[in-house]
Structure formats: C-alpha cells, structure tokens
SERO-4910 file (N, C-alpha, C, O; in steps of 0.05 Angstrom, whole numbers):
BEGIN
 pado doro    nc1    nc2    nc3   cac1   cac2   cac3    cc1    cc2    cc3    oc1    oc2    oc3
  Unk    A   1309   -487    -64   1325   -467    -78   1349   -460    -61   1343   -447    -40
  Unk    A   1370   -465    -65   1396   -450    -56   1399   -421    -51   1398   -407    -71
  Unk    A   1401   -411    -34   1404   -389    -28   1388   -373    -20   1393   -351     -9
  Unk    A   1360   -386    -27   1329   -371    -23   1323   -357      8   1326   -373     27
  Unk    A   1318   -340     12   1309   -328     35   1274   -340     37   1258   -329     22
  Unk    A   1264   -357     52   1240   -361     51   1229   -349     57   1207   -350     47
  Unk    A   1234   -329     75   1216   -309     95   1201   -294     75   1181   -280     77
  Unk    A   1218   -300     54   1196   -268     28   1188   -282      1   1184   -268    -18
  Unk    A   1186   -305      0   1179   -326    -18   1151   -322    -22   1137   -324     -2
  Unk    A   1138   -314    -47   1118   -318    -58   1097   -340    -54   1105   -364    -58
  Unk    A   1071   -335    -45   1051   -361    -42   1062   -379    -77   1064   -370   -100
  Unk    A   1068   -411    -63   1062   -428    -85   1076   -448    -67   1076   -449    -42
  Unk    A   1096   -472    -93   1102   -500    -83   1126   -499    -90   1130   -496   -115
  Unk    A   1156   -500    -70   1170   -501    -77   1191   -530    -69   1187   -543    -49
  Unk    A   1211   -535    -89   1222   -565    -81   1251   -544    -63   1261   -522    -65
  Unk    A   1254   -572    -41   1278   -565    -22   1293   -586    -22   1284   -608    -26
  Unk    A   1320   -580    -16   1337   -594     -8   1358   -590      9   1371   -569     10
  Unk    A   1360   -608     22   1389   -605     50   1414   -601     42   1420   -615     23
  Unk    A   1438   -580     52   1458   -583     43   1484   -588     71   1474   -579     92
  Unk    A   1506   -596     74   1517   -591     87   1518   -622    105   1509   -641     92
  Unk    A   1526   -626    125   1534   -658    140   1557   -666    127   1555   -688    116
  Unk    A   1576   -655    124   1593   -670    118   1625   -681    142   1635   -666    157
  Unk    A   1630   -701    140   1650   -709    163   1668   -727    144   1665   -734    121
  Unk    A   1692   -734    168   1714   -759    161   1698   -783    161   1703   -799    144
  Unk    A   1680   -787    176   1668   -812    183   1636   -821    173   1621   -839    180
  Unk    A   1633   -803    155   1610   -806    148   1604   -806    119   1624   -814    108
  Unk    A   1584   -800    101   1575   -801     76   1546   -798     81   1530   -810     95
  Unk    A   1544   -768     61   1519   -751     64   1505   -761     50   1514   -780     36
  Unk    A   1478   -754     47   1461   -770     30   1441   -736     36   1433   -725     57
  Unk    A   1437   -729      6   1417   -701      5   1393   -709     -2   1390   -718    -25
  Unk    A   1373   -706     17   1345   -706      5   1337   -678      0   1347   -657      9
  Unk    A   1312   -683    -18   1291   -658    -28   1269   -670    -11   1263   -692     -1
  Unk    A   1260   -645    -12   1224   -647      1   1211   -613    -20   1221   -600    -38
  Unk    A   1191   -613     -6   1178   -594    -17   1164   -581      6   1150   -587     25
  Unk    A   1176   -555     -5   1155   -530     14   1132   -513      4   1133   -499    -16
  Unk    A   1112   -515     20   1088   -495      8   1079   -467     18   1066   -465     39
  Unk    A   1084   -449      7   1078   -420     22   1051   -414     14   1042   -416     -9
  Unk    A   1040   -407     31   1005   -403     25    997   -375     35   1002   -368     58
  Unk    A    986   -361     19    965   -337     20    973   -323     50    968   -334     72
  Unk    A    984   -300     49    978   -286     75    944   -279     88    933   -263     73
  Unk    A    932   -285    104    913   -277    100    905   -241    116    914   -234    137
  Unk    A    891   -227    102    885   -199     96    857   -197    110    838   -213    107
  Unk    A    858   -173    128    842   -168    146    808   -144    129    813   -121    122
  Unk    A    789   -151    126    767   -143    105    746   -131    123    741   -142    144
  Unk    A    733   -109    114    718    -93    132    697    -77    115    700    -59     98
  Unk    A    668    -92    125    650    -88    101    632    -61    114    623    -64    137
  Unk    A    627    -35    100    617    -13    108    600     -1     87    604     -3     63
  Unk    A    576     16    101    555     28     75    535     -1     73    530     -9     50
  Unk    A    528    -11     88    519    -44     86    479    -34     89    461    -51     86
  Unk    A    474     -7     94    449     -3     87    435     28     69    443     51     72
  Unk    A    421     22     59    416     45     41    380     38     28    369     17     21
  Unk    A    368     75     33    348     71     11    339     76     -7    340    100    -14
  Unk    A    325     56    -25    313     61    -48    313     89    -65    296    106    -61
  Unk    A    331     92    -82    331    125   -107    336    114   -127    352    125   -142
  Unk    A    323     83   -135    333     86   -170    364     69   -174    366     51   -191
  Unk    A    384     77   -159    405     69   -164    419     48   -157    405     34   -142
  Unk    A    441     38   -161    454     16   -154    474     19   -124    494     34   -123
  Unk    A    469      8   -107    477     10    -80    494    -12    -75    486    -35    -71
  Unk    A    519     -5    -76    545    -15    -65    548    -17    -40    535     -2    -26
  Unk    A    572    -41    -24    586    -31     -3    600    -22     -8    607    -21    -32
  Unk    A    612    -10     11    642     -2     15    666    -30     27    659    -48     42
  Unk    A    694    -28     17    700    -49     27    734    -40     35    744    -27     17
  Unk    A    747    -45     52    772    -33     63    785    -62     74    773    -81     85
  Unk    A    814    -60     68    828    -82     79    856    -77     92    868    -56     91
  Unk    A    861    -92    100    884    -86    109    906   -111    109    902   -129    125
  Unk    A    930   -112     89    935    -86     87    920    -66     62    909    -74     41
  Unk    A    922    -46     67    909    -30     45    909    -38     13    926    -50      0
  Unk    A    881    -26      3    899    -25    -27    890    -55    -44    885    -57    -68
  Unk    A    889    -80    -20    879   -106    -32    865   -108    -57    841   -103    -54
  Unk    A    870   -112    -76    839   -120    -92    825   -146    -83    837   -167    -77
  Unk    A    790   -141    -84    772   -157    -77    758   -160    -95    760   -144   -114
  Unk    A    738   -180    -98    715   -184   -114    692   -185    -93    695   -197    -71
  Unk    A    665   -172   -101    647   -170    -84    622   -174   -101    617   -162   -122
  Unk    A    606   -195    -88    576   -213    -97    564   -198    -78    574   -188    -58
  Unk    A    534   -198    -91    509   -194    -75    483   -217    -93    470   -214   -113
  Unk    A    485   -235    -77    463   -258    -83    476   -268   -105    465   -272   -127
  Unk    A    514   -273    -98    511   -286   -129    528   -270   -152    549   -273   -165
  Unk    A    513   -256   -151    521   -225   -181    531   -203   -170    523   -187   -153
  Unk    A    557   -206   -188    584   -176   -185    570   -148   -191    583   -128   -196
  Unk    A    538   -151   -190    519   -128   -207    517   -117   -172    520   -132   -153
  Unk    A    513    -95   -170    503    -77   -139    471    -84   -141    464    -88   -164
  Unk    A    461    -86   -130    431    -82   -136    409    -57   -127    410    -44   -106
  Unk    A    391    -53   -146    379    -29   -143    357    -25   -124    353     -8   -107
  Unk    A    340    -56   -133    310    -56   -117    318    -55    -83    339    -55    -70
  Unk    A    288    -54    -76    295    -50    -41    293    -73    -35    273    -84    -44
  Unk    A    309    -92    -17    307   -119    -11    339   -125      3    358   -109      3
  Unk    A    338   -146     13    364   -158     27    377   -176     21    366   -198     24
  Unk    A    400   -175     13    414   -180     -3    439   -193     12    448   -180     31
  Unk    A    455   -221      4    482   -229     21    505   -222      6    508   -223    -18
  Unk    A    520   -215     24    546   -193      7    569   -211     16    570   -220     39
  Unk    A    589   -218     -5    613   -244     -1    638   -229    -11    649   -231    -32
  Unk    A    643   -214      6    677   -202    -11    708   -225      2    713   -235     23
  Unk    A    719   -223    -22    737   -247    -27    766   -230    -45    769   -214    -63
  Unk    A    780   -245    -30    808   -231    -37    823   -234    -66    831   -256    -71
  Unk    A    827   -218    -81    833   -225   -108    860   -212   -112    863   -192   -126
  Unk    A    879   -227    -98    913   -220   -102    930   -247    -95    924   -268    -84
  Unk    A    951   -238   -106    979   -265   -110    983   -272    -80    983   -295    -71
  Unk    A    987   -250    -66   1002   -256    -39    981   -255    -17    989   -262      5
  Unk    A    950   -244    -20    935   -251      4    909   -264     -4    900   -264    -27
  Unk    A    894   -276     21    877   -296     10    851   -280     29    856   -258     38
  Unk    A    828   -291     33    809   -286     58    784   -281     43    786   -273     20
  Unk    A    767   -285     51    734   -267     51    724   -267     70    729   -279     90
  Unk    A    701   -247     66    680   -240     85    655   -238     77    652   -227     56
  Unk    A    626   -251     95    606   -246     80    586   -222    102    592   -211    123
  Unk    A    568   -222     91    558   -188    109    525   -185     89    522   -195     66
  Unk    A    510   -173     99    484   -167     81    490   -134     81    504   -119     94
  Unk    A    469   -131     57    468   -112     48    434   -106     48    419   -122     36
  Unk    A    423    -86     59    403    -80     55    383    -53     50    387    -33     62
  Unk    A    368    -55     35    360    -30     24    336    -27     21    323    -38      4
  Unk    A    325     -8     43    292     -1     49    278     17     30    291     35     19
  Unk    A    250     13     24    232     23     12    236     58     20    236     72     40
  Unk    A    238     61      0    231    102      4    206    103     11    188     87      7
  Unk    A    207    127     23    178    136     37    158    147     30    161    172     30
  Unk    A    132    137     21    116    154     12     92    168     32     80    155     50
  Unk    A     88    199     25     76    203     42     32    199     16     28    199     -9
  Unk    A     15    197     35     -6    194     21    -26    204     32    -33    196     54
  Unk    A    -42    228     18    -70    243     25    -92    234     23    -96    230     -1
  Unk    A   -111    228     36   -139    227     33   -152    244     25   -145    266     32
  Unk    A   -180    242      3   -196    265      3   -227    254     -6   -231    230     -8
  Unk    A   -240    268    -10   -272    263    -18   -282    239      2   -295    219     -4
  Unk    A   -273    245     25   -287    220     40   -319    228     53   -329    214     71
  Unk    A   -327    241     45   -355    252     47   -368    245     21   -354    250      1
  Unk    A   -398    233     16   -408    239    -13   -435    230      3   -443    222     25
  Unk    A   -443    238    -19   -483    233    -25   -483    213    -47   -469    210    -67
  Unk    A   -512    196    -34   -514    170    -43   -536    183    -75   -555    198    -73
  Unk    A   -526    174   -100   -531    175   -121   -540    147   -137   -557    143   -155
  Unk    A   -530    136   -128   -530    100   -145   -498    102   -157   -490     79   -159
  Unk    A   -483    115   -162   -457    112   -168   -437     96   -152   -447     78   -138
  Unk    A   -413     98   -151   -397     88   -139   -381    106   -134   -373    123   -151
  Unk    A   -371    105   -102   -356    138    -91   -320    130    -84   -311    129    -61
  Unk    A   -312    128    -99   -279    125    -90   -276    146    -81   -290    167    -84
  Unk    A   -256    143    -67   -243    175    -47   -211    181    -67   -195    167    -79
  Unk    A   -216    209    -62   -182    221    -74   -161    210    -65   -154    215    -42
  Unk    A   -147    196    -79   -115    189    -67   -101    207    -75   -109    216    -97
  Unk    A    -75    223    -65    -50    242    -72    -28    217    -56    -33    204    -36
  Unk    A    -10    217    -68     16    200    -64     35    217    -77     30    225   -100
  Unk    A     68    226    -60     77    242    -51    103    224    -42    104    214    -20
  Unk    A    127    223    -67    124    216    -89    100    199   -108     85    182   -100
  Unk    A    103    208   -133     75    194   -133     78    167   -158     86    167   -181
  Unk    A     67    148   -143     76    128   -137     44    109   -144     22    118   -141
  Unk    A     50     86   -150     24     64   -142     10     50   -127     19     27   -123
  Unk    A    -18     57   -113    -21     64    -92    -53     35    -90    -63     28   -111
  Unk    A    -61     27    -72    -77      4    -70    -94     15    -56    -87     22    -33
  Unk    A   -123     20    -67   -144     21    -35   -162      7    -35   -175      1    -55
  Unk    A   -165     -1    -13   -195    -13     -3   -209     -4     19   -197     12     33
  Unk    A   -240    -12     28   -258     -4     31   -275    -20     44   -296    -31     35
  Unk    A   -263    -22     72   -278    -48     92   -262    -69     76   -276    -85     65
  Unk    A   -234    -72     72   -221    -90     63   -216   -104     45   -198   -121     43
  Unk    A   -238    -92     26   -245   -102    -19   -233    -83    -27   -225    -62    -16
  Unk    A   -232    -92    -49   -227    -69    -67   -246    -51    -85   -243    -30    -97
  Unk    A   -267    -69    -80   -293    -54    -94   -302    -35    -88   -321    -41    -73
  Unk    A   -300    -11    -91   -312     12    -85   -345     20    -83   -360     20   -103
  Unk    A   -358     27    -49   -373     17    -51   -397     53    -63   -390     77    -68
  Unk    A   -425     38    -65   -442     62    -77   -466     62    -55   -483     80    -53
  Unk    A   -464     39    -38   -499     47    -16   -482     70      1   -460     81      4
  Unk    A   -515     71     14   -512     83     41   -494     72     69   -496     51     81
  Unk    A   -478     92     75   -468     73    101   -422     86    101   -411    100     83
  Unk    A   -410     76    121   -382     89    134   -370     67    122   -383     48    114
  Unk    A   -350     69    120   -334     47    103   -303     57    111   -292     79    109
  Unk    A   -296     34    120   -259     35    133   -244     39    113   -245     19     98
  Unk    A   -224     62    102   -209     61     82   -181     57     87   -173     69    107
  Unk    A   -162     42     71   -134     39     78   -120     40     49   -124     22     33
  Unk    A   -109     55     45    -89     65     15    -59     56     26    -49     67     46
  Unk    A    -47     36     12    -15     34     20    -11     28    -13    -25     19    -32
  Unk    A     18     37     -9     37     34    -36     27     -1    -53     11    -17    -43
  Unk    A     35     -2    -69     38    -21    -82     56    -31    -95     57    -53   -105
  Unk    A     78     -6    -94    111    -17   -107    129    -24    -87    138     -6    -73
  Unk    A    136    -45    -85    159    -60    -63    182    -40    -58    198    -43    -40
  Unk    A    181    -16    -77    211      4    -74    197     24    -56    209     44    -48
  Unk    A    179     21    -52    170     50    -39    147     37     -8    141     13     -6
  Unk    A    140     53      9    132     50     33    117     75     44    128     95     51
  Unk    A     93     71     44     70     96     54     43     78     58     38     59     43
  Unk    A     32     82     74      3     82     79    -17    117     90     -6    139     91
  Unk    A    -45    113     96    -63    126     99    -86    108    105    -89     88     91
  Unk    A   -100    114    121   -117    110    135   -149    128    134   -143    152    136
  Unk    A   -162    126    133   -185    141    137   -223    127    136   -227    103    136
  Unk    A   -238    142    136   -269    131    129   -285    145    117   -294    166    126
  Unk    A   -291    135     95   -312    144     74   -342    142     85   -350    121     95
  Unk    A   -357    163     83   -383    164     93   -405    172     78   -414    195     80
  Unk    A   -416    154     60   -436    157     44   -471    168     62   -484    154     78
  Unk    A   -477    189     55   -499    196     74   -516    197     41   -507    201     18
  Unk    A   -551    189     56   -572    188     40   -578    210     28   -582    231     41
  Unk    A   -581    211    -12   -582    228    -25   -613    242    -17   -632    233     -4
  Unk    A   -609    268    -33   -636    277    -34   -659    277    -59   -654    287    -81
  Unk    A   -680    266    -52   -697    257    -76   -720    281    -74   -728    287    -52
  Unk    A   -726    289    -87   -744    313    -99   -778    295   -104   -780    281   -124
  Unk    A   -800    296    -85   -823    289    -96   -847    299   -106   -861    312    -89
  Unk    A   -856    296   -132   -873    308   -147   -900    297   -146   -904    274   -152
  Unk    A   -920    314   -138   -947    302   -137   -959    320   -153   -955    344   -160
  Unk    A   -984    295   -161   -992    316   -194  -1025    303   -186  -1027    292   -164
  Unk    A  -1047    306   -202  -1075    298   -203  -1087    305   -179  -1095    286   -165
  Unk    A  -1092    338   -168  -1096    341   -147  -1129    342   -155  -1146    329   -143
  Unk    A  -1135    356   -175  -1173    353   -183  -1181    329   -194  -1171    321   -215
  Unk    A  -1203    312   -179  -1220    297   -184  -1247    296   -176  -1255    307   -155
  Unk    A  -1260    283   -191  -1294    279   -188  -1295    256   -179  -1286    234   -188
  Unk    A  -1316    265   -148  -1324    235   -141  -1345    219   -157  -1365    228   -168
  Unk    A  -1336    194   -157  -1353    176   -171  -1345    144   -155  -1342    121   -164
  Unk    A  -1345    155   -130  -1357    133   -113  -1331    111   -109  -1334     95    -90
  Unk    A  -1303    108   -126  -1282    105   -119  -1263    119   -107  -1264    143   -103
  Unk    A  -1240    101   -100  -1223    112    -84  -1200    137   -101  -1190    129   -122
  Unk    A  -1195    161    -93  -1176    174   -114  -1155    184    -92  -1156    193    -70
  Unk    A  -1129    175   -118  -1110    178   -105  -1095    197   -128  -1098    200   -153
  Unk    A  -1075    211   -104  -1054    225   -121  -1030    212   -147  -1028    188   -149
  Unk    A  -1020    225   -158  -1007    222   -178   -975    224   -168   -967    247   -171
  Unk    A   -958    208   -158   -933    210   -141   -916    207   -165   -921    188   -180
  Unk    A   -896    225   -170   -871    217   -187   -844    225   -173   -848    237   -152
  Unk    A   -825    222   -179   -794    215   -154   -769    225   -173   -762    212   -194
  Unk    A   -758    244   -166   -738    249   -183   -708    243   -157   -707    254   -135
  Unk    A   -688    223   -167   -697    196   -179   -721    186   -192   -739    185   -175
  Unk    A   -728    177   -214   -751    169   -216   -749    133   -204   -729    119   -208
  Unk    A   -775    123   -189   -781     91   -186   -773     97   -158   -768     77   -145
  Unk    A   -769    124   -145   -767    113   -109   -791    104    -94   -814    113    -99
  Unk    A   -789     91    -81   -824     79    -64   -836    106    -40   -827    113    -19
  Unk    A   -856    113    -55   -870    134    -23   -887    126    -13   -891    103    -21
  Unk    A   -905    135      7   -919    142     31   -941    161     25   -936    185     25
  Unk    A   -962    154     20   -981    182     15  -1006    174     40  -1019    153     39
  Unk    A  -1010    189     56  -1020    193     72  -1050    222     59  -1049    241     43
  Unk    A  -1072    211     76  -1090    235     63  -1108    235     95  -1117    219    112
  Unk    A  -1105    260     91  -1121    275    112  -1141    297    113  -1136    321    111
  Unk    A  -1170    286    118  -1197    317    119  -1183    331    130  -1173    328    153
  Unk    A  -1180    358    110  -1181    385    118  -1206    397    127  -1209    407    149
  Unk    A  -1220    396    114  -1251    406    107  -1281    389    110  -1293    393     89
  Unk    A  -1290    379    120  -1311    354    118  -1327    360     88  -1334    383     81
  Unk    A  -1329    348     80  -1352    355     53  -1381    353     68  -1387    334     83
  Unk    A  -1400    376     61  -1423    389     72  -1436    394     50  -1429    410     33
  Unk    A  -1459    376     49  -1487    367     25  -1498    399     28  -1491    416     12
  Unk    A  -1513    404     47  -1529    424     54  -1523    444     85  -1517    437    108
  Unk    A  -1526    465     75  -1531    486     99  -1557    493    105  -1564    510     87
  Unk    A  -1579    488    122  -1592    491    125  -1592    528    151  -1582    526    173
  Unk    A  -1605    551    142  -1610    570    165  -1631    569    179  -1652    557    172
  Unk    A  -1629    579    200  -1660    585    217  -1668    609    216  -1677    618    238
  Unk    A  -1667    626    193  -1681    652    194  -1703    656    207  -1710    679    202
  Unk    A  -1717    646    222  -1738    642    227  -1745    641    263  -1764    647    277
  Unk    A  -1716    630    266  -1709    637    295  -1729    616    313  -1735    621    337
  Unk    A  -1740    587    295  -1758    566    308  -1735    546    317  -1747    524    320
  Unk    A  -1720    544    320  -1702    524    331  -1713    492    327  -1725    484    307
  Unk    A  -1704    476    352  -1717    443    342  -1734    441    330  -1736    422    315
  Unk    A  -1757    467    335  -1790    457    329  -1790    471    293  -1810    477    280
  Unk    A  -1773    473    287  -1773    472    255  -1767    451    240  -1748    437    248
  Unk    A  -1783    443    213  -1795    434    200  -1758    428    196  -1753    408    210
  Unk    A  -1740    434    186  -1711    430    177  -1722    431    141  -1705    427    125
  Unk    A  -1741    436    134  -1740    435    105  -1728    464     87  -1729    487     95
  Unk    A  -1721    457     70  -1719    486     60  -1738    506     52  -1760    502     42
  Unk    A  -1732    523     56  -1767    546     57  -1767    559     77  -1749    552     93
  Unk    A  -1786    581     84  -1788    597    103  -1802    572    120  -1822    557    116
  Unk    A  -1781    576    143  -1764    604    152  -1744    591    147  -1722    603    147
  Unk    A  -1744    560    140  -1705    555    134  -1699    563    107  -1715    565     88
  Unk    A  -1674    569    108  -1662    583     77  -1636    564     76  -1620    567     58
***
C-alpha cells in the first residue's frame, strides 16, 4: 500500500511494492512481495483458580494486559463453569482482531465439610440388629460400617464404626465403637411339688426369651428322715430301737 504507515497496520496479509531507483543510467523494475502482520501477543493472568463446593458454578477470574481483552475460557472442554467438586483444566484464549495468546491453569474445587455425630453406641443384645445414630451437619449422605461391612451387626461383642460422607461434594468422617453387652433373660421355674415314685424329678425351667439353654443344679437342704426314733426311757445302746416303751 502506498503511503501506509506499517507500524499501525492491522493483523492480516498485505501485498507490497518498491517505489523509487530511479537514474540517467538505469531502468527500474518494481516488484511486489507481500507482508504479514500477526497478532500482538497479550499478557493473561488466571486468578480465583480454587473454590469450595455451595451448589454453584465456580469461575476463574481472568485479567490481561493490555486490559479489557476479550477471552474465551474452557474448563475440560466446556465454556459451562463447573459446579461439582473435582479438578478441572482451565484454557483461556484470546478472542480479538489485534491480540492473540492463551493460557492453561486448573481449576479446582473441594468437597464442603461435613461435620458427623455418633450416638447409641451402647445396646443390649436382644436378637435384633443395633445400628448406631448418625447426625450429619450439613446433612448429607452418609455410609457406615461396622468392623468394615456394612451389615449391621446383632451378637454379642465391640465393633469398629466408621461413618464418612457418601457424596463426592461433601467431606466428613466419624469414627467410633459400638458395644453390644449380653441381654438380660428372666428365668422361670415352675413344678416345685412332686411325689416320689422312685424316678428322677426335675424342675420345670422356662426362659423369657423363651428356648434359652440352663443349668439346674439340685442340692439337699434337708436329708429326708423315715423315722425318729426317742429314748424316753433313758436305755441308750441297750435298747431294743423298736417303737414302744420306752422308745416313742
């Protein structure tokens, strides 16, 4: 272009040509060529690059210089911010006539915090099954196990408990031990009168629980005694032992 100041020439492709050589002794010959002005490049500065978990869409911040640039900015891809908690690659890229550049940078965004209570870690053994109280604070979905299952257990016996979140947006655990101690069974004994008739007699055991296994143990209080024989009579060995005077 004739006359063009290049110094302020717009990025693109422009055709040139030579002017001037002229003499007594000579014959000019003007070529073209072509000039290319390309993209100033613009200085990009990625900020706000961590944030946590509320639900919402979490942006960077993005500043250039010179000021004012418009940019386009990805995260994994998509001009969308993203909400969930996770880490994310952030690509801001220059979107103007006269400057060019990008930058890439992560973006990442931690689980909110949950706090989580234990409770009922004490019970009596029933035959049931004893889960313990969870409280979660925000409250939130929460995983426990119990010596490492998930099955909640019902014998006798301490059991390791661990409650942590279950939603990837959120972050809490708790810790504790459930201690099932042996219930109390109530035992009923019944058929205390019987007549001997030369077998063995036993008590009547019932178990509330009913079907628990006992122990019956029997012990002389009293010896059973056919006859009392007296010595009213005051003859000692040398009595007859029969009944009658003088024994009564």
């Amino acid at each position: 272009r004739s006359g063009t100041d290049t110094a302020v020439l717009s990025p693109g492709t422009y055709t040139i040509y030579s002017g001037g050589a002229y003499g007594a002794n000579y014959v000019s010959t003007h070529g073209t060529g072509t000039l290319t002005v390309g993209k100033q490049a613009a200085n990009i500065t990625i900020a706000d690059a961590s944030a946590v978990y509320d639900g919402t869409n979490k942006g960077v911040s993005v500043t250039t210089d010179p000021a004012g640039i418009d940019v386009a900015v990805t995260y994994d891809g998509s001009t969308t911010a993203p909400v969930d908690a996770g880490t994310y690659e952030v690509v801001v890229t220059v979107d103007d006539a006269n400057y060019g550049g990008s930058v890439t940078g992560t973006l990442e965004i931690t689980p909110a915090p949950v706090t989580i209570t234990l409770s009922k870690l004490a019970a009596k053994f029933n035959g049931s099954a004893k889960a313990v109280g969870v409280k979660a604070t925000p409250a939130v979905d929460v995983e426990v196990s119990y010596d490492g299952a998930a099955t909640v257990p019902s014998a006798v016996g301490s059991y390791a408990v661990v409650a942590k979140t279950s939603d990837a947006n959120y972050s809490g655990e708790a810790t504790g031990t459930l201690v099932i101690d042996k219930g109390t069974a109530f035992i009923i004994p019944s058929n205390f009168t019987q007549m001997a008739d030369g077998t063995e007699k036993h008590l009547t055991i019932d178990t509330d629980p009913a079907g628990l296994d006992t122990t019956v143990s029997y012990i002389q209080v009293n010896p059973a005694i056919d006859a009392i024989l007296l010595d009213v009579g005051n003859e000692g060995a040398t009595a007859s032992g029969t009944p009658g005077s003088p024994w009564q």
